[in-house]
N, C-alpha and C positions, 0 to 999 in steps of 0.2 A: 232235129235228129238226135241231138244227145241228151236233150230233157226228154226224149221217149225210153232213151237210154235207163239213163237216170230213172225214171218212173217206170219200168220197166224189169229192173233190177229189184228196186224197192219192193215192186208187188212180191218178186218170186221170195227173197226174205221174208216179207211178212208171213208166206206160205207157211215156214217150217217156224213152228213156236218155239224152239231153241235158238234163235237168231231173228228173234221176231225186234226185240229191243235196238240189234244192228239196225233194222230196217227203216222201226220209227226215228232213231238219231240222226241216219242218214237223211232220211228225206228234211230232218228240222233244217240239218245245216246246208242241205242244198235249196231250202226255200228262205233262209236268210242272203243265199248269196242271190239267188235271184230278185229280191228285193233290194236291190242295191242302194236304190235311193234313200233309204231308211240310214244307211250308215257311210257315212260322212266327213269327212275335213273340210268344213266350209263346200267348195266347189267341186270336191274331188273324192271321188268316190273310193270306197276302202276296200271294195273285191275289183277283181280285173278278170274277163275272161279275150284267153283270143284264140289262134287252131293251137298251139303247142300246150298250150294250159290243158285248152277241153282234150286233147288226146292223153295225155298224161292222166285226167279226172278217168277218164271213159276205161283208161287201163288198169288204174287203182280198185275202181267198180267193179271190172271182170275177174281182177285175180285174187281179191278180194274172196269173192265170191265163189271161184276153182277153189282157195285153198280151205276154205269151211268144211265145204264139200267132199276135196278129197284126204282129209283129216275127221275120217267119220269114226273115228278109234279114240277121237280125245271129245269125250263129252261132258268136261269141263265146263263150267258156267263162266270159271276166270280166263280162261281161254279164249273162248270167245268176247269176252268182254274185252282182251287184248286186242287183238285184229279190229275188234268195231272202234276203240280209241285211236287204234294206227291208223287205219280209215279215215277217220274224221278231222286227224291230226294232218296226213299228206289234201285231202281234199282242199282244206283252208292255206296249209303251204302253198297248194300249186294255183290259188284263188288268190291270194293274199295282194294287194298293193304296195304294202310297206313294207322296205328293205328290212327296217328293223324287225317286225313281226314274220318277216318269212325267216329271217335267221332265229330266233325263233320256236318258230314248229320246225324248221329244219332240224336244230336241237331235240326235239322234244320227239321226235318220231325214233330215238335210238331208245328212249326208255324202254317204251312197249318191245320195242325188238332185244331188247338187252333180258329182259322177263322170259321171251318167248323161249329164247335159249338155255337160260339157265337152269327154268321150270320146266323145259320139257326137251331135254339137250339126252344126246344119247349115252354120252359116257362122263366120267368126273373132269375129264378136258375142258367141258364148257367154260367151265369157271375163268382157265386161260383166257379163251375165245374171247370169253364176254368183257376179260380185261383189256386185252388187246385191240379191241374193236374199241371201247369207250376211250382208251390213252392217247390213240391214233386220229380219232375224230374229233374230238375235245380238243385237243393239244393244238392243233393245224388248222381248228376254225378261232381259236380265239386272235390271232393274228386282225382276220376277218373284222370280227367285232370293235376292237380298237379302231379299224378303219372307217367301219360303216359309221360309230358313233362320233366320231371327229369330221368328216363329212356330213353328216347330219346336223352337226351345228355349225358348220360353216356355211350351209343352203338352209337351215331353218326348219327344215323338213324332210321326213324320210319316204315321201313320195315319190315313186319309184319317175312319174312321167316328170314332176317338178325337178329332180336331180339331173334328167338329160337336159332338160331346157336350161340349167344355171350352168352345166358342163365345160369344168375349165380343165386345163392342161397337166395331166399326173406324168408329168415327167421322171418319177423317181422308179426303179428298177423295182426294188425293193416292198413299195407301197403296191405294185402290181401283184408281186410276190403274195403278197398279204392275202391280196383281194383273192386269187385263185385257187390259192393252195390247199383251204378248204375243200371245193369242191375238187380238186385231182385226186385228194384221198377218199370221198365219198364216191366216186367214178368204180375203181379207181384205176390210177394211173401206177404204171409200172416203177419200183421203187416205194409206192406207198401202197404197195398190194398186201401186203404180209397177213394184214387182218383178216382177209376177206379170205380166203381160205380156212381159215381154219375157224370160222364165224360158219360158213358151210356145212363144214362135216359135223360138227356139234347140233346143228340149229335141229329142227322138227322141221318136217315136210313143209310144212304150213310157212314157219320162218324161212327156209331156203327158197320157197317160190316168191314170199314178199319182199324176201333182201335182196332176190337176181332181178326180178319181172318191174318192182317202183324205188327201191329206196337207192338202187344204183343210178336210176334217171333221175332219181332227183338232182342227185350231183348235177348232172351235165344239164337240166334244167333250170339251177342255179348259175353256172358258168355261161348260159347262154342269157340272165335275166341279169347279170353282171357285165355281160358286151352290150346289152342296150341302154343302161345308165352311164356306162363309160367307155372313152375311147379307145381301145387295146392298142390300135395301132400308133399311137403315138409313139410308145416306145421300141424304136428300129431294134428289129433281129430278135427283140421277147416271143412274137408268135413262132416265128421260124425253129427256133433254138426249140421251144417245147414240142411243137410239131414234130422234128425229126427225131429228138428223145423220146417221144410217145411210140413213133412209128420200130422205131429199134427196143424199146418195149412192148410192141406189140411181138416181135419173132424173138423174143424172148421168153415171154410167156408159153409161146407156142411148144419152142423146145419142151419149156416147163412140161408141157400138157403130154409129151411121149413121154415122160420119166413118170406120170403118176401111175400107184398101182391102184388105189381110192377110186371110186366112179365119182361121188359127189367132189372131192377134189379136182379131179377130172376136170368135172363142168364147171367149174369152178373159175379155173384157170384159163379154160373158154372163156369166159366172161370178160377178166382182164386182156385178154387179146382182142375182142372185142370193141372194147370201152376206148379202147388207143384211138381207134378212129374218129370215135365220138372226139375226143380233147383236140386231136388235129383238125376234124373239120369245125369243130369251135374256134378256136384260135386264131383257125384261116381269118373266119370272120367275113364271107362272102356269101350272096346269095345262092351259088350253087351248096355251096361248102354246108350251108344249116338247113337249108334243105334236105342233103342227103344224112345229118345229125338225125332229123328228125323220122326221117325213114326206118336208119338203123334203128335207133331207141325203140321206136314201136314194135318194129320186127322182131328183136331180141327181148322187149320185153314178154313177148307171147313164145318163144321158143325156148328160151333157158329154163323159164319155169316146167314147161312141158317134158325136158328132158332132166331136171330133178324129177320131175312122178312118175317117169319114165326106169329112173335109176330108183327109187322107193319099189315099185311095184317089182322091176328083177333085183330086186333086196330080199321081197317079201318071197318070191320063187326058188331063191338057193340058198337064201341064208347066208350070205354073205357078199359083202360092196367091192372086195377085191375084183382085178380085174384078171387076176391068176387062175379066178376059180368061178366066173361066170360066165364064160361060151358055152354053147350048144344052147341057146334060148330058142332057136331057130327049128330043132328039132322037135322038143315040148308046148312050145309058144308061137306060133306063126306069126299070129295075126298082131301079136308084142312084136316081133321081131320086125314086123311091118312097121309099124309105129316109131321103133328105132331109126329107120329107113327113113321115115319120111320127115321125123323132126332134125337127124344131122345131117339130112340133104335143104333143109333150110337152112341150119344153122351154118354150114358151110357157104352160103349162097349159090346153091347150085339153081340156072337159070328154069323157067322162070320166075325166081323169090324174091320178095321184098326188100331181099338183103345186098341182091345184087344188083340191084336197079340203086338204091344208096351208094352201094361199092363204085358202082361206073361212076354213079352222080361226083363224087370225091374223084376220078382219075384225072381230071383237066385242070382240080384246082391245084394236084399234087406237079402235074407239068407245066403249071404255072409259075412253081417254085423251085424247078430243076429236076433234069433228068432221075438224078441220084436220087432224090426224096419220088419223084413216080417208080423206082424203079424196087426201094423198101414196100410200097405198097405192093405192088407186081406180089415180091417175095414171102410179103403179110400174108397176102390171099392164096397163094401157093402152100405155104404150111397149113393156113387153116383147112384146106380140101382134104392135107396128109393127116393131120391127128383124126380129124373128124370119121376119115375111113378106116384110120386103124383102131380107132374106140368100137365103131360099130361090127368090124372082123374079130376082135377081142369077145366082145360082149354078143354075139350072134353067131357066130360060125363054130366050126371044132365040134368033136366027137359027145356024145351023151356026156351028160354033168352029174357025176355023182352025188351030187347036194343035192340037186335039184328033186322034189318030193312028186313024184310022177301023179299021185290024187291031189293036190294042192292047185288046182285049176284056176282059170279069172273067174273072178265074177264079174255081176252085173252093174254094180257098183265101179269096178275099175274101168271095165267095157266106157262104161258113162264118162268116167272120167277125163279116159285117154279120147273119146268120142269129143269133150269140149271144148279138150284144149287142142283138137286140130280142128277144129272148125273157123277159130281167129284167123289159123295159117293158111287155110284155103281161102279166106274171104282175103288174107292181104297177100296170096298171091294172085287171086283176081282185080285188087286193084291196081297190082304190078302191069299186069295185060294191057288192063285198056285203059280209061281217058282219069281216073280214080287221082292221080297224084295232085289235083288241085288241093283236095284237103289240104296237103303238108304246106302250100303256102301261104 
């Protein structure tokens, strides 16, 4: 099913000769991974695929693909030549065997996004943005690197299956620290959120659906390929301690999310309340617990992007992203206003979404760990239903908008757009229905 994916994808790229070169890249590096036998350490193969890889590849594909698409105002050659390196660069990340080489393309997937903003960033902020993102990521993964390259020469090898099989005892607090911290600021986790907002509002369409939709899972993709080389739980009260910090930054965030007047900050800030879950059901470290990781990831990666093109297109309707000065879409825009409707009734998890079916999946590992920690989540999911509803009352309700250009109509192009990106969401809310959730294990 995902090499038809895969091949499938590919054709539709070759269709349009402006992205015809994404298409021939792509299919090279997906028919090097499929050859696997060709590339080597002795016994041990250099790609890996398993369900959390190929959903993660199968997602990179699809939004990949949205944001070309619904970026038909930049007909840039260097532009796109951007997104087809991010491409190729996360595909082999989320392929990769080796700890070393996945750190990495891990690194290497901020260049292209560091471009994307700076070259096609909305105002002179970028420049910030684009600091603040590279200081925060850089800084908090080299930790990382020192660890992974000193356990690598202590096992011989940076094979990700050979590192669990020699798996001795990291009893240092500290060296935990190292290993994670990385990826909480790529998540991220609340406390190291600062970047990602304002990497947001800056970025181009294009950049804010590939930095919400893959480069935020890659984080918790990494955090969850770092519990299966090493033992987390070793160290008594580390999962617990960040668990409950995450969960008390998730209703932190949330508040965050009623104080924005920004849309794209907005969703933003969505995100990081979001992402909280992901680190505590990482952390947990339990079969239900990555399970429901893997749930959320995919659900938000097809929602957040959906409601960035959602906040571009009533950009492009009133001329402005405040949220002071964009109601009454409801009036002008129905069938927009619909589309709002149905992406923050996902995004909230309102039943039955993919989101809530992860959110339950996490309630038993949360009362597994005490009332008090089940009862943070309770209150996570309770603000997320509040922002979510009063973004879409802000942004749709209230009397005629004066900005708003009454011949300025959708087109067919957007129609299409907003048409793609709920088609992933009705398809994962039909796997939420029925027997669908074997995929995630």
């Amino acid at each position: 099913m995902i090499c038809l994916v895969y091949i499938s994808l590919g054709l539709l790229l070759f269709a349009n000769w402006e992205v015809s070169l994404v298409g021939f890249t792509l299919m090279l590096v997906l028919s090097l991974i499929m050859m696997n036998q060709s590339f080597s350490y002795g016994e041990v193969m250099m790609f890996m695929t398993d369900n959390i890889s190929s959903l993660m590849v199968v997602l990179s594909l699809l939004l990949c693909f949205l944001a070309l698409l619904c970026s038909s105002n930049f007909k840039n050659s260097l532009f796109i030549m951007l997104i087809q390196i991010l491409l190729i660069v996360l595909i082999l990340a989320f392929n990769i065997n080796s700890i070393i080489l996945f750190y990495v393309f891990f690194e290497i997937s901020l260049i292209p996004t560091l471009l994307l903003i700076i070259g096609w960033g909305y105002q002179p902020e970028r420049l910030q943005a684009g600091t603040y993102m590279m200081i925060y990521t850089v800084a908090a993964s080299l930790p990382l690197l020192v660890f992974l390259i000193y356990y690598g020469g202590l096992f011989s090898t940076y094979n990700m299956f050979l590192i669990k099989c020699n798996m001795v005892n990291i009893c240092s607090f500290w060296m935990m620290m190292a290993m994670v911290t990385a990826f909480l600021v790529k998540l991220p986790m609340y406390m190291y959120h600062l970047w990602l907002p304002k990497a947001h509002v800056e970025a181009p369409l294009a950049g804010s659906m590939i930095l919400a939709g893959i480069l935020l899972k890659l984080g918790g993709y990494g955090l969850l390929l770092m519990l299966k080389s090493w033992n987390l739980e070793l160290i008594q009260g580390f999962p617990v301690f960040f668990t409950i910090l995450s969960m008390w930054g998730g209703i932190l965030a949330s508040f965050l999310c009623l104080q924005q007047s920004d849309l794209k900050s907005f969703v933003a800030y969505s995100s990081v309340a979001h992402m909280s879950l992901v680190v505590a059901g990482s952390l947990i470290n339990t079969n239900w617990g990555i399970v429901g990781v893997k749930l959320i990831m995919v659900a938000h990666g097809f929602t957040s992007p959906a409601l960035f093109y959602l906040a571009y297109i009533s950009y492009l309707k009133s001329s402005s992203r405040s949220l002071l000065h964009s109601g009454g879409l409801l009036v002008f825009f129905p069938l927009l206003s619909l589309m709002w409707f149905l992406g923050l009734s996902v995004n909230m998890a309102a039943p039955p979404t993919l989101n809530l079916v992860g959110e339950l999946m996490m309630m038993p590992i949360m009362w597994m760990l005490g009332w008090c920690v089940a009862f943070i989540m309770m209150v996570l999911m309770l603000f997320s239903a509040i922002y979510n509803m009063y973004l879409y009352v802000l942004s749709n309700h209230g009397g005629q908008n004066n900005l708003i250009i009454s011949g300025n109509q959708m087109k067919s192009s957007e129609y299409l757009g907003l048409f793609l990106h709920m088609i992933p969401l009705m398809l994962l809310l039909s796997l939420s229905q029925f027997n669908g959730l074997v995929v995630f294990y």
